[in-house]
N, C-alpha and C positions, 0 to 999 in steps of 0.2 A: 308719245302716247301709243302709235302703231308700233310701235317696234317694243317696246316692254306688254304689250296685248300680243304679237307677234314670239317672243321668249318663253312666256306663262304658256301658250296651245305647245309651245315645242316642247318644255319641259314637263307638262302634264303629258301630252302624246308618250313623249320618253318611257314615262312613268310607268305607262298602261300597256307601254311594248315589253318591258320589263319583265311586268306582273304575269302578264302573259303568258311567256315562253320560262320564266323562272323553274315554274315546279319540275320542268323536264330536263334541265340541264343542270343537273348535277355537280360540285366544284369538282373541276379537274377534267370535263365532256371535254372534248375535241370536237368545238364548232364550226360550220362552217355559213357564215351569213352570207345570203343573196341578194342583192338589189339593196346594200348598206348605205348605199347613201353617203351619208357623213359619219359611217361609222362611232356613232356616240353609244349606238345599241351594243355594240361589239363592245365596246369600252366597259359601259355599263355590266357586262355578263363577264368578262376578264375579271375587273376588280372585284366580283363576288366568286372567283376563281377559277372561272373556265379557259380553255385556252383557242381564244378566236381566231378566226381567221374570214375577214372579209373579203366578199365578189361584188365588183360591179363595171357597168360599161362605162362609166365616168369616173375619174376622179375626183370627190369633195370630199376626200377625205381631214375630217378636222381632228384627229386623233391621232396617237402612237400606234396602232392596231395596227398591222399588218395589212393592207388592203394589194388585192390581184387582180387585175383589169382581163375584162373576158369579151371575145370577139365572140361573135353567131350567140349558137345557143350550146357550146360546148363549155365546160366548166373548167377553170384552168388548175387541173388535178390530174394528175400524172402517173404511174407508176404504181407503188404497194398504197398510198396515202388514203386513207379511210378516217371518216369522221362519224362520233356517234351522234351527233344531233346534223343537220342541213335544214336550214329554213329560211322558209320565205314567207313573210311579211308584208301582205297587201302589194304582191311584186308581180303572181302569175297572169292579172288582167290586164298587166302594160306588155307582157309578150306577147306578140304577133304568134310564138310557137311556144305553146304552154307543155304540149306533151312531151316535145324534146328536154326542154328546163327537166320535168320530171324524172323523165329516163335517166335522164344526166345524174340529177340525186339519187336514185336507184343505185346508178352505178357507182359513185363515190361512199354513198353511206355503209356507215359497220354492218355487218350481220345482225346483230343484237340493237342497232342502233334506229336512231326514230328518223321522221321528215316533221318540221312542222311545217302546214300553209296557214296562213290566218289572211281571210278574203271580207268581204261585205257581204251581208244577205241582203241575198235578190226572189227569198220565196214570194213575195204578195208583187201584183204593182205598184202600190205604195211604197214597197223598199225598193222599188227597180229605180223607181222614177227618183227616191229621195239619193240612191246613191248617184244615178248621172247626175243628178242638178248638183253635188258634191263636186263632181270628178270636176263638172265645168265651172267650178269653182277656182277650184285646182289650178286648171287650163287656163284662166285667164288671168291669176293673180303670179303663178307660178313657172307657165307653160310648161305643167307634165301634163301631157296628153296620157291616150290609153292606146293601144294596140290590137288587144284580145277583147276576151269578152268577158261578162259577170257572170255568172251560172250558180244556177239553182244547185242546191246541195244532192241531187239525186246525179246531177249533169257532173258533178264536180268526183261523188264517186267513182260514177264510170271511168272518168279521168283517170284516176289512180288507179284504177284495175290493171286498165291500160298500160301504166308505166311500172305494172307487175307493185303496188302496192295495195296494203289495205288498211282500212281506216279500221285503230284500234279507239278511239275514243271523238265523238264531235262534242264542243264545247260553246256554248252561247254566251259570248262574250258584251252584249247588250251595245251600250254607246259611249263611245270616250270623252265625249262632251254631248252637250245638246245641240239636237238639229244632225250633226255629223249619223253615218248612215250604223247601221245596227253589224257587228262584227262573229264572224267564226272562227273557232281553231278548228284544225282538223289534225290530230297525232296519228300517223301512217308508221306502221311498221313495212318491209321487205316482206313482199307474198313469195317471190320469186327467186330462183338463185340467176345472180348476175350472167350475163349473157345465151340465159335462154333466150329460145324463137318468140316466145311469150315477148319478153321485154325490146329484142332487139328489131323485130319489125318494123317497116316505117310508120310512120302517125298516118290513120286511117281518115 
């Protein structure tokens, strides 16, 4: 009974991650997913024609998708390698160092190419409080813990500024199920060209 109630939240989650990031990725974008997990999302966005490429610091990869395992907060991208979408998916409040991840995307993504973040909203205390009692939901059925922090969407642009982005579009993403906490996109385009003093600065 727990594990077919367990399948149902993973395959609606799936669904909703999907929906999501669908309308920006294009068949044929050069993705690059962050904090994939088990890679299904990656799977997911291949089979409707993109061509993925997943990051993360674990391997749980349950998919054919290509997945690259990343040490610190340096992204394992190399050389000419440019993607037009990098996203990350309810990933930057488990990092300890959310403006380095950013930077990082700055520097891999196309010119022409997007970022997405999709985070929880934390504007009221109502949603502060309902997404921690989530996380510690998390943490105790799952042990993911968190790292970083939630941040209000004014706190989350600064962010971006920061890592020489800028928010072309915020998207109010409501709730994937009931009870679970209220969700954001955020589509950043390149403010910056890559290795300005702008972007290359340490994190303040």
């Amino acid at each position: 009974m727990i594990r077919a109630w367990a399948r149902r939240v993973e395959a609606e989650h799936l669904a909703w991650n999907v929906a999501t990031v669908a309308p920006y990725v294009p068949p044929g974008a050069r993705v690059l997913d962050v904090g994939s997990w088990d890679c299904k999302l990656g799977a997911a966005l291949r089979d409707r024609g993109a061509r993925v490429t997943c990051v993360d610091v674990v391997d749980k990869n349950r998919t054919d998708v290509e997945l690259r395992l990343m040490r610190g907060a340096t992204l394992p991208v190399t050389g000419d390698e440019r993607f037009d979408v990098v996203q990350f998916l309810y990933v930057l409040h488990h990092a300890a160092d959310d403006l380095a991840l950013l930077r990082e995307a700055r520097r891999v993504v196309a010119d022409d190419g997007r970022v997405l973040v999709a985070e929880d909203r934390v504007e009221t205390w109502g949603e502060r409080w309902l997404t921690i009692a989530f996380h510690l939901w998390l943490l105790a059925f799952t042990f993911m813990g968190w790292k970083g922090t939630f941040k209000r969407q004014s706190a989350w642009r600064a962010r971006f500024a920061q890592a020489g982005l800028t928010v072309e579009r915020t998207v109010e993403l409501g709730r994937s199920r009931r009870l679970f906490p209220k969700n954001v996109l955020y589509v950043l385009a390149p403010a910056t060209p890559p290795g300005s003093p702008e972007t290359l600065a340490p994190p303040g």
